[in-house]
PAFIVO-727774 format. One line per field, with one value per residue: residue number from 0; x, y, z negated of N, C-alpha, C, CB in turn. Coordinates in steps of 0.2 Angstrom, whole numbers, plus 5000, padded with zeros to 4 digits. Each point is the difference from the previous one (the first is absolute). Glycine has a CB too. Layout:
REM PAFIVO-727774
drendren: NUM_...
n_x: X_...
n_y: Y_...
n_z: Z_...
ca_x: X_...
ca_y: Y_...
ca_z: Z_...
c_x: X_...
c_y: Y_...
c_z: Z_...
cb_x: X_...
cb_y: Y_...
cb_z: Z_...
REM end
This chain:
REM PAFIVO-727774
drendren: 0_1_2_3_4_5_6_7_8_9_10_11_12_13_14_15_16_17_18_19_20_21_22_23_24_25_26_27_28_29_30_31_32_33_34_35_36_37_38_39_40_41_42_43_44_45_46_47_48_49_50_51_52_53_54_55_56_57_58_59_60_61_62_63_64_65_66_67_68_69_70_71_72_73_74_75_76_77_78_79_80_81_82_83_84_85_86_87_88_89_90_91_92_93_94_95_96_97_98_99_100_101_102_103_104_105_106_107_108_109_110_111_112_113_114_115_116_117_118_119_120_121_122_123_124_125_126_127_128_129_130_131_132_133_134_135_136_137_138_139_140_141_142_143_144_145_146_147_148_149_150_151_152_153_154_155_156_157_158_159_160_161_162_163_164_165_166_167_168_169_170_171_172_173_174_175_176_177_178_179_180_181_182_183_184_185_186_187_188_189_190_191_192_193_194_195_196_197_198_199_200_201_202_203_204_205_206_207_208_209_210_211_212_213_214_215_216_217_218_219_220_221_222_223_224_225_226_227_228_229_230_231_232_233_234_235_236_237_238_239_240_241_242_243_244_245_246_247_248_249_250
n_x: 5265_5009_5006_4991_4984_4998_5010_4987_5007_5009_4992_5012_5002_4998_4979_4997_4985_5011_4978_5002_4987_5001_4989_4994_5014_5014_4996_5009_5013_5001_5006_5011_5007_4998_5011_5010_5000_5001_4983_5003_4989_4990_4986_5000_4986_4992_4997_4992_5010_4997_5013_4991_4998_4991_4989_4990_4992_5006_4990_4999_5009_5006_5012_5003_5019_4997_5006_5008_5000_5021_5001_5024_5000_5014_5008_4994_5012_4992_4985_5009_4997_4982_4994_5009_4990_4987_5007_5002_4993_4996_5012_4996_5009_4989_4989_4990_5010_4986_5004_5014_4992_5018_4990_5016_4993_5001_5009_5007_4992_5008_5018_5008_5003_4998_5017_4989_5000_5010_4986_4992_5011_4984_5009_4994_4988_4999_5008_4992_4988_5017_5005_4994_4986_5000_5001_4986_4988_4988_4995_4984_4995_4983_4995_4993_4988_5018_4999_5013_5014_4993_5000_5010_5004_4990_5010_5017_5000_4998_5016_5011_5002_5009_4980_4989_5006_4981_5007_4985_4998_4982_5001_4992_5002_4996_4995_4998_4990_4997_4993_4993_4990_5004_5012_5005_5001_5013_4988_5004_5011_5008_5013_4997_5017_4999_5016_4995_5012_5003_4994_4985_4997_4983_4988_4993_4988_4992_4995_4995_4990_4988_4997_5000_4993_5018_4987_4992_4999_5002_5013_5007_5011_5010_5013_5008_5011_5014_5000_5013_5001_4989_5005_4996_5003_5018_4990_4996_5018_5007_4992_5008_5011_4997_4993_5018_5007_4993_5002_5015_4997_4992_5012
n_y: 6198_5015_4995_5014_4989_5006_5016_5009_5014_4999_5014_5015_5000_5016_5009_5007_5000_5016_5004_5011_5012_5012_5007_4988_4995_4990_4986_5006_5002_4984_4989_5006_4991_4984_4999_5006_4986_4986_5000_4989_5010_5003_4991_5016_5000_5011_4999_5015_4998_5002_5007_5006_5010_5000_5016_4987_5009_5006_5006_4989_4992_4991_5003_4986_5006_4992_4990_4995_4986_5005_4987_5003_4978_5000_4986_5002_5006_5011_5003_5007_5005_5004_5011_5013_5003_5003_5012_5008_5002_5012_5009_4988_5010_5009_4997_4989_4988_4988_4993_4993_4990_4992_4986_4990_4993_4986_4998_5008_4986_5003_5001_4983_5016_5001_4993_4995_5020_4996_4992_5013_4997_4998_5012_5014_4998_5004_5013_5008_5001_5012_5020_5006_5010_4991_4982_5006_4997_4989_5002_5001_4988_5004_4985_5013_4998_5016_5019_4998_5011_5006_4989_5002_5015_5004_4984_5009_5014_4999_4993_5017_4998_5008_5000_4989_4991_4998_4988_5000_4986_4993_4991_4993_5000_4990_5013_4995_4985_5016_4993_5008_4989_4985_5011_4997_5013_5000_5010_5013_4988_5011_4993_5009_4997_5003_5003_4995_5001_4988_5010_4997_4981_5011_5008_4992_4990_5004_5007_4993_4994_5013_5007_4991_4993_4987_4995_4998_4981_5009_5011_4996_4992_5009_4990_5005_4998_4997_5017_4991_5017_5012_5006_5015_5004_5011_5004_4986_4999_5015_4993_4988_5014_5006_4986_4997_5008_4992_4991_5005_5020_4988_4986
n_z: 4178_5005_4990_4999_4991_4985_5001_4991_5009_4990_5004_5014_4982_5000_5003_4994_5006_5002_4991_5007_4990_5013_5000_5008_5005_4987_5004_5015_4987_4989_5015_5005_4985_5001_5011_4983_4987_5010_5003_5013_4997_4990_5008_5001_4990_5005_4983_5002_4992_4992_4992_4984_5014_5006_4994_4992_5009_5017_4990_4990_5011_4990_5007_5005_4999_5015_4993_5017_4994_5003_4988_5001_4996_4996_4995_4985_5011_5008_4985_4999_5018_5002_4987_5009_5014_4998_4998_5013_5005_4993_4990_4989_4991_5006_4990_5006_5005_4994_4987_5005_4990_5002_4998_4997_5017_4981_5015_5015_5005_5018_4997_5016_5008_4983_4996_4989_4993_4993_4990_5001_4998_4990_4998_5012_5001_4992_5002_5014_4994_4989_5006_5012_4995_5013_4991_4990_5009_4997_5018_4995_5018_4991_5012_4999_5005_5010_4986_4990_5010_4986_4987_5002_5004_4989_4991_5009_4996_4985_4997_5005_5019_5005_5009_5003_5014_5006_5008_5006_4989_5004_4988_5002_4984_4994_5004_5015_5003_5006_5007_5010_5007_4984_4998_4987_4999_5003_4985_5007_4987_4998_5003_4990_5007_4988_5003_4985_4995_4994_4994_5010_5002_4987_5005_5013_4996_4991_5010_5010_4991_4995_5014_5012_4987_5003_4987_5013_5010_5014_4994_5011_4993_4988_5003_4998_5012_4986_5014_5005_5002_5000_5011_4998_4985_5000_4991_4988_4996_4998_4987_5001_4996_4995_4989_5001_4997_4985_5000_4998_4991_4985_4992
ca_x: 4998_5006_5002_5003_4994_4999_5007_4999_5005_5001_4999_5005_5001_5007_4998_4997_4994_5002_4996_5003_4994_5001_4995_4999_5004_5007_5002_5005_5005_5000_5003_5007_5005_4999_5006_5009_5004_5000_4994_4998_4995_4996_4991_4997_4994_5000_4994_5000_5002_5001_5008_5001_4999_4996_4996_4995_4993_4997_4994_4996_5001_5006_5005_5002_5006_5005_5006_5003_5002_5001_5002_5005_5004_5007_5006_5001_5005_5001_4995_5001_5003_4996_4996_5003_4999_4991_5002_5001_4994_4994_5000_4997_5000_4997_4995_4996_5003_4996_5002_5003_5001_5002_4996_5005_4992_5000_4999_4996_4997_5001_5006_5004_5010_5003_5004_4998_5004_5004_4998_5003_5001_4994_5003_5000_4993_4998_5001_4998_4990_4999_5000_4998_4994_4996_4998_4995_4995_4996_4996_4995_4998_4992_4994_4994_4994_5000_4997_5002_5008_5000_5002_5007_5005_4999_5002_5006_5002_4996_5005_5005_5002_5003_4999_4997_5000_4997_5000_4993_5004_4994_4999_4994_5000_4995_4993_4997_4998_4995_5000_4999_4998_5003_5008_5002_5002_5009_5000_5006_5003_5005_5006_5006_5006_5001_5009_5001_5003_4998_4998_4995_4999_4998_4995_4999_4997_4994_4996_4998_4995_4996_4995_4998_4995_5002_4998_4994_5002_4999_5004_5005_5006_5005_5007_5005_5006_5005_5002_5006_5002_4997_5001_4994_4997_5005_4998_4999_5002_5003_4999_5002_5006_5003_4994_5004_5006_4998_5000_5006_5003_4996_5002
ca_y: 5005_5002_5000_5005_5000_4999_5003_5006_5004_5004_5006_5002_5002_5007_5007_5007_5003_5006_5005_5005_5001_5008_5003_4999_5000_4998_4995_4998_5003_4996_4997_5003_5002_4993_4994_5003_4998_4994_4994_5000_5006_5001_5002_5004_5001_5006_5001_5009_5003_5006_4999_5005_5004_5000_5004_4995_4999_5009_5000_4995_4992_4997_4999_4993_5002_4994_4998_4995_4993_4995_4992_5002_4995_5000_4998_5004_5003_5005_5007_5006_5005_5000_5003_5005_5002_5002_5005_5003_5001_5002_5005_4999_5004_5007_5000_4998_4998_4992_4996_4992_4996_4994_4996_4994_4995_4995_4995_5003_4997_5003_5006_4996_5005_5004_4997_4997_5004_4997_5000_5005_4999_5000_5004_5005_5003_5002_5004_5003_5001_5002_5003_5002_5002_4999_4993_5000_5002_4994_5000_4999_5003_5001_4997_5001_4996_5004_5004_4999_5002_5008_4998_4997_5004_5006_4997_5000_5007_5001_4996_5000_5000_5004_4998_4995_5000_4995_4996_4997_4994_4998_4992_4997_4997_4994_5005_5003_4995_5001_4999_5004_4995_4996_5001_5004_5008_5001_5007_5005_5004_5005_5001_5007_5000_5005_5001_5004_4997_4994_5002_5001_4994_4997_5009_5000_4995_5001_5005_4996_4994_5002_5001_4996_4998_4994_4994_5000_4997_5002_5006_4999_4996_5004_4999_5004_4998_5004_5003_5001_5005_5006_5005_5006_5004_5003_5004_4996_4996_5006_5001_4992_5002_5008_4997_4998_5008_5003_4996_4993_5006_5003_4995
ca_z: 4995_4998_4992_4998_4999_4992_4995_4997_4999_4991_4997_5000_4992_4998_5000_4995_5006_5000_5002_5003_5000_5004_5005_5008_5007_4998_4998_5005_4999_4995_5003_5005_4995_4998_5007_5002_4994_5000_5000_5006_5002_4990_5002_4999_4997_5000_4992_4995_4992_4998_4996_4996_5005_5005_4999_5000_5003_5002_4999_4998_5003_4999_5004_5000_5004_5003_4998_5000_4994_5005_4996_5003_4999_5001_4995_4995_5000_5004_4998_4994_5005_5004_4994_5000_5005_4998_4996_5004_5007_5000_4995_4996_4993_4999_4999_5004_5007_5000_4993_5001_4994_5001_4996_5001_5006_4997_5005_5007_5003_5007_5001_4998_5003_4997_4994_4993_4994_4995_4992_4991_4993_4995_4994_5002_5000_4995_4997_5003_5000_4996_5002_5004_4999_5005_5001_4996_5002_5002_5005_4996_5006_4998_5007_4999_5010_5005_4997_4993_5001_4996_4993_4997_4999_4994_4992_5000_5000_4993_4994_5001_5007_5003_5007_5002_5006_5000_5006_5004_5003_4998_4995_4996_4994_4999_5000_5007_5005_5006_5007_5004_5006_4999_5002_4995_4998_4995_4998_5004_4995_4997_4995_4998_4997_4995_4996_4993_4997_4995_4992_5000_5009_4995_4997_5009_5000_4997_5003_5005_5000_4997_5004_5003_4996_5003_4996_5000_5004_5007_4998_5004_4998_5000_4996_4999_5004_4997_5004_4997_5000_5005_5004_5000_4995_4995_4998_4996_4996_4998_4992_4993_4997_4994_4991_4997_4997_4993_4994_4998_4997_4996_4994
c_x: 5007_5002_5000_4992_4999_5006_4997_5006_5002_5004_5009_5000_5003_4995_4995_4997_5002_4992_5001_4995_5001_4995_5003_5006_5010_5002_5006_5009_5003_5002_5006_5006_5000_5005_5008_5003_5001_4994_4998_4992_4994_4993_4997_4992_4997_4993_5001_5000_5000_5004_4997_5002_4998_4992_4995_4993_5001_4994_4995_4999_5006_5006_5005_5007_5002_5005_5000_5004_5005_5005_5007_5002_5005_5004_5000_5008_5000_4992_4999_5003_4995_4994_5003_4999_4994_5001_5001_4995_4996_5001_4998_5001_5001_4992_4993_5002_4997_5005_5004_5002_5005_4998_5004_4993_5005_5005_4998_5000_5000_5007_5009_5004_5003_5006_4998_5005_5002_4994_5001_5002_4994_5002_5001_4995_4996_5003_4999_4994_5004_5003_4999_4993_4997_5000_4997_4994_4996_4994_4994_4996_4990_4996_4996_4995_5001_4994_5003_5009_5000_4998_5007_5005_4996_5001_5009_5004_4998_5005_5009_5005_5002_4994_4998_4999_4995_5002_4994_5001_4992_5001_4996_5001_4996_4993_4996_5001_4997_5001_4995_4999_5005_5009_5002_5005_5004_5000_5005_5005_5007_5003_5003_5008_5002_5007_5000_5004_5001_4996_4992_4995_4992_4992_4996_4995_4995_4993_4995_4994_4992_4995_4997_4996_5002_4998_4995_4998_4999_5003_5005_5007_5006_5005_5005_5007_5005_5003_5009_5007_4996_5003_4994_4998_5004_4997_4997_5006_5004_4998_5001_5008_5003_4994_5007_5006_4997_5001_5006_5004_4996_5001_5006
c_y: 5004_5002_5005_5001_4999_5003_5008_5006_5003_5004_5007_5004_5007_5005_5002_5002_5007_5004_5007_5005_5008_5001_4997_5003_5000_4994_4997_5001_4997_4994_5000_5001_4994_4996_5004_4999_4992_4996_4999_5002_4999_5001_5005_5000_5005_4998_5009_4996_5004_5002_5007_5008_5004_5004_4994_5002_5008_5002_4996_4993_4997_4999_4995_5003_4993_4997_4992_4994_4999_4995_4997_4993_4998_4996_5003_5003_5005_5004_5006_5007_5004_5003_5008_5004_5002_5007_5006_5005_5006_5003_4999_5003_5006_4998_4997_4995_4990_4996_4994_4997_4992_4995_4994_4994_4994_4995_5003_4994_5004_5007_4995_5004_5005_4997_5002_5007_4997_5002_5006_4999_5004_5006_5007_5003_5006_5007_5007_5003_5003_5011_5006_5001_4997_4992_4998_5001_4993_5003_4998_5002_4999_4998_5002_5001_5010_5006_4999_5000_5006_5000_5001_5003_5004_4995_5000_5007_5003_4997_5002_4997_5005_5001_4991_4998_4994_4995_4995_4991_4997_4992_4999_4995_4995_5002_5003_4994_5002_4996_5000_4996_4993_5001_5001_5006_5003_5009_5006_5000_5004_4997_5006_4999_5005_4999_5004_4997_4995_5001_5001_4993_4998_5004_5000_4995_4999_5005_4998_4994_5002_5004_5002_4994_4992_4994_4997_4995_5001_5006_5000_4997_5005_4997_5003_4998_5005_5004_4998_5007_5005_5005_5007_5004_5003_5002_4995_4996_5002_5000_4993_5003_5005_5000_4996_5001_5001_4998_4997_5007_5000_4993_5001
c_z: 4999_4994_4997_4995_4994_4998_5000_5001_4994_5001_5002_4992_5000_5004_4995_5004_4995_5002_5000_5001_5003_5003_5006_5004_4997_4999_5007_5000_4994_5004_5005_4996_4997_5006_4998_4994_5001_4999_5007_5004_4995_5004_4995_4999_5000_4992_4997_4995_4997_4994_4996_5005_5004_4994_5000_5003_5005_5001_4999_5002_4999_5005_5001_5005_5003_4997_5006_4995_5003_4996_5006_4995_5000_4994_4994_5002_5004_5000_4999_5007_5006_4996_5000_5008_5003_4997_5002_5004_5000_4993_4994_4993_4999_4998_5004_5007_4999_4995_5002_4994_5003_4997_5004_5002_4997_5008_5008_5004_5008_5002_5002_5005_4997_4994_4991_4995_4996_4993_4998_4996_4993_4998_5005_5003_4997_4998_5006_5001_4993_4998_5004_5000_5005_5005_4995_5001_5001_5006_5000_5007_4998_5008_4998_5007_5003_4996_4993_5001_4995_4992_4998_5001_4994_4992_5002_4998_4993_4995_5001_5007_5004_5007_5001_5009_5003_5008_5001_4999_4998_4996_4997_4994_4998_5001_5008_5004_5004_5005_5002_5005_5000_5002_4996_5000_4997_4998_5002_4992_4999_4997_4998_4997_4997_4997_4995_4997_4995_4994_4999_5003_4995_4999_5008_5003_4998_5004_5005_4998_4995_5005_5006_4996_5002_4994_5001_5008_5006_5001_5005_4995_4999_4998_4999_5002_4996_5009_5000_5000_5004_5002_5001_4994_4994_4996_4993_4996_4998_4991_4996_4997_4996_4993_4999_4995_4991_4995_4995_4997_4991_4994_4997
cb_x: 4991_4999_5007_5010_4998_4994_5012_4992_4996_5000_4988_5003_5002_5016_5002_5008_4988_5016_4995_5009_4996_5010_4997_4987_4986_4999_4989_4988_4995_4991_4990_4993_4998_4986_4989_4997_4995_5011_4995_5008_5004_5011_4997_5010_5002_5004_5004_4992_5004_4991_5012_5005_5003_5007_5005_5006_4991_5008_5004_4995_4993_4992_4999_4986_5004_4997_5000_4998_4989_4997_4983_5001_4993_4998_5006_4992_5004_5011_4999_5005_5011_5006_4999_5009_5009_4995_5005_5009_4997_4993_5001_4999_5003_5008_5006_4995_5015_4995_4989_5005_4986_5007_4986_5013_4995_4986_4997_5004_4995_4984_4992_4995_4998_4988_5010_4999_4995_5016_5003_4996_5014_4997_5008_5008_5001_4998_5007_5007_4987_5000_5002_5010_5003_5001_5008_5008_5006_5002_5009_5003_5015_5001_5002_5005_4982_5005_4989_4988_5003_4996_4991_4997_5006_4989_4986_4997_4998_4986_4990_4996_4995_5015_5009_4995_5012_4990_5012_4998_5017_4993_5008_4994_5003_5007_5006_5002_5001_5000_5006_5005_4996_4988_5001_4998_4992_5008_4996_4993_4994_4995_5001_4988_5002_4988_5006_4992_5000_5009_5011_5006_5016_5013_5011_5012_5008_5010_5009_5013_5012_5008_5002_5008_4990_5010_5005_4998_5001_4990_4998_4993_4996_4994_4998_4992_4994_5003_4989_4995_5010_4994_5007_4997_4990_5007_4998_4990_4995_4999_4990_4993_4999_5004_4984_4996_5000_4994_4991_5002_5001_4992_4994
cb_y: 4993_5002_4992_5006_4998_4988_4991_4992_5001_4990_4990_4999_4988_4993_4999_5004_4988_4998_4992_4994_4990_5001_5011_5003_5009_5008_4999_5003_5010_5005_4999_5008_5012_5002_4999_5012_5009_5004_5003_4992_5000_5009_4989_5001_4993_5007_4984_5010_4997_5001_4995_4989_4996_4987_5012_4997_4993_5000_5007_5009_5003_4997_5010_4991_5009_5005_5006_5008_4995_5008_4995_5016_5000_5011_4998_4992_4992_4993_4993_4990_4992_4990_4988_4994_4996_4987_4993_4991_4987_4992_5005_4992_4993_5008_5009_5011_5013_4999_5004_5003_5006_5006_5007_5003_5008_5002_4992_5012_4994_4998_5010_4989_4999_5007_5000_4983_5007_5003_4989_5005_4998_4987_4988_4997_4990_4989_4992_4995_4987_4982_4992_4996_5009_5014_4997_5001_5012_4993_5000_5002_4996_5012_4990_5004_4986_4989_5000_4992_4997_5005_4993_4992_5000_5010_4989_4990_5002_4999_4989_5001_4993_4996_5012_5002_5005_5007_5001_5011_4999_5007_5001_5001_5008_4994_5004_5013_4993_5009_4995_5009_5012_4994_5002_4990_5000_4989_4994_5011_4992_5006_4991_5005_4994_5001_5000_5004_5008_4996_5007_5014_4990_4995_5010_5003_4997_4997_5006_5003_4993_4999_5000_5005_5011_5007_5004_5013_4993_4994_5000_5010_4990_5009_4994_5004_4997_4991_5008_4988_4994_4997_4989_4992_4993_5002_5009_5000_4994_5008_5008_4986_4997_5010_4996_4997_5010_5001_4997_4986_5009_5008_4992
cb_z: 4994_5009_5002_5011_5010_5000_5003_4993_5009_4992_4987_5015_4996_5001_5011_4991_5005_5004_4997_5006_4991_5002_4994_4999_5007_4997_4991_5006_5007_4990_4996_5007_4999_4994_5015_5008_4993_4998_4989_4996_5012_4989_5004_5005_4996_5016_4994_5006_5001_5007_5010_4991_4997_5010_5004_4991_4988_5007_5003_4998_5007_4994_4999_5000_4992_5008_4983_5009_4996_5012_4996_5006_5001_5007_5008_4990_4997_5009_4998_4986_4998_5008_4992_4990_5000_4996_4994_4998_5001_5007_5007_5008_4999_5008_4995_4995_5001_5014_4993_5011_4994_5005_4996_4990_5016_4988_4989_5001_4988_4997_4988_4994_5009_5004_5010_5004_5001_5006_4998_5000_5007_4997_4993_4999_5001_4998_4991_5002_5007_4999_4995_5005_4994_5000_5007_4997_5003_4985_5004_4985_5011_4987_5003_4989_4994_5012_5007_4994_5014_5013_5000_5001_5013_5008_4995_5008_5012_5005_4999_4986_4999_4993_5002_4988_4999_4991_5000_5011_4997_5010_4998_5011_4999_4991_4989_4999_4994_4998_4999_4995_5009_5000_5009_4996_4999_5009_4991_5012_4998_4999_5004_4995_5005_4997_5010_4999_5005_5003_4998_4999_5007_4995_4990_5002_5001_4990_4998_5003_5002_4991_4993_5009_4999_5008_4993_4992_4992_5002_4987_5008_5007_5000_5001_4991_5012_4985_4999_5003_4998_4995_5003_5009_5004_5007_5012_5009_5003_5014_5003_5009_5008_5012_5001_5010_5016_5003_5007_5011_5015_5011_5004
REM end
């Protein structure tokens, strides 16, 4: 028998998932700026959206925009550099050009050639979310059955969201046991990703859950992920700033 048999791999500790959200045919130019900064490489998802910027219907038809998803796993310590070089690349601190969020990864599993990251110090943490507008954001991702994506953006959009990003994927639940010449049926469904800011994570949600009607059972599902930093949406975190400016002029 070989000994190595029964030992569990452990977990590699200290990264950060880097989502990376843009139009069609850029995400090639998001992964290319990702390897040159230091990740060993990231996946790509295709899905639609839709932003504060984009035009919503044409004569009367609704319009769906391409996008690219791309999910880019790496050391905390060289996130920030590989977040910045994204940034670059594809220009994200302009207008429409697309969005990046960074979401601290507990535990990774299959990455054991990548080196483990260093600890944050807590205290400097803290004072940094406390600080920086554009580590204040949360991520409120929502599942639903396939057709009801557009719910949940227009209540998002309606409670105050900048935009919304969906993605295809499928699943099944307690509530769904179809079946089709005795075979079973893994419904289509919708993930939507929604970035908003903390103040509103609350209102936004409500929303969401009010009208997709998720209280209701077989609806679908929704949580909320703390961000730990964003990319792409200056403009957004231009104004938190300058309210701030106001306020502290205004005590």
């Amino acid at each position: 028998m070989n000994g190595k048999a029964g030992v569990k791999m452990k977990p590699s500790q200290g990264h950060k998932l880097l989502i990376t959200i843009v139009k069609k045919s850029d995400g090639k130019q998001v992964v290319r700026a990702t390897k040159e900064a230091g990740a060993r490489g990231a996946t790509v998802l295709l899905a639609k959206g839709s932003g504060i910027h984009e035009k919503k219907s044409f004569f009367g038809i609704p319009l769906s925009y391409e996008k690219e998803v791309v999910l880019t796993i790496a050391p905390g310590p060289v996130m920030e550099t590989i977040a910045d070089s994204v940034m670059k690349r594809v220009q994200l601190n302009q207008s429409g050009k697309g969005i990046g969020m960074i979401i601290n990864v507990e535990n990774v599993l299959g990455i054991v050639t990548l080196a483990p990251g260093s600890k944050v110090d807590e205290q400097v943490e803290e004072e940094q979310i406390m600080t920086d507008p554009a580590k204040r954001f949360d991520l409120i991702v929502t599942i639903v059955n396939r057709g009801d994506a557009s719910k949940v953006v227009d209540s998002s959009l309606e409670a105050g969201a900048e935009g919304a990003t969906i993605l295809s994927g499928r699943g099944s639940g307690i509530h769904e046991k179809a079946k089709l010449f005795n075979i079973q049926i893994e419904p289509e469904k919708e993930i939507v990703l929604t970035l908003i800011h903390h103040q509103l994570t609350k209102h936004v949600a409500e929303a969401i859950e009010t009208g997709v009607e998720l209280n209701q059972s077989g609806k679908g599902i929704a949580f909320i992920i703390d961000v730990e930093r964003v990319i792409g949406i200056n403009h957004l975190i231009e104004e938190i700033r300058q309210e701030e400016r106001i306020n502290r002029k205004e005590e």
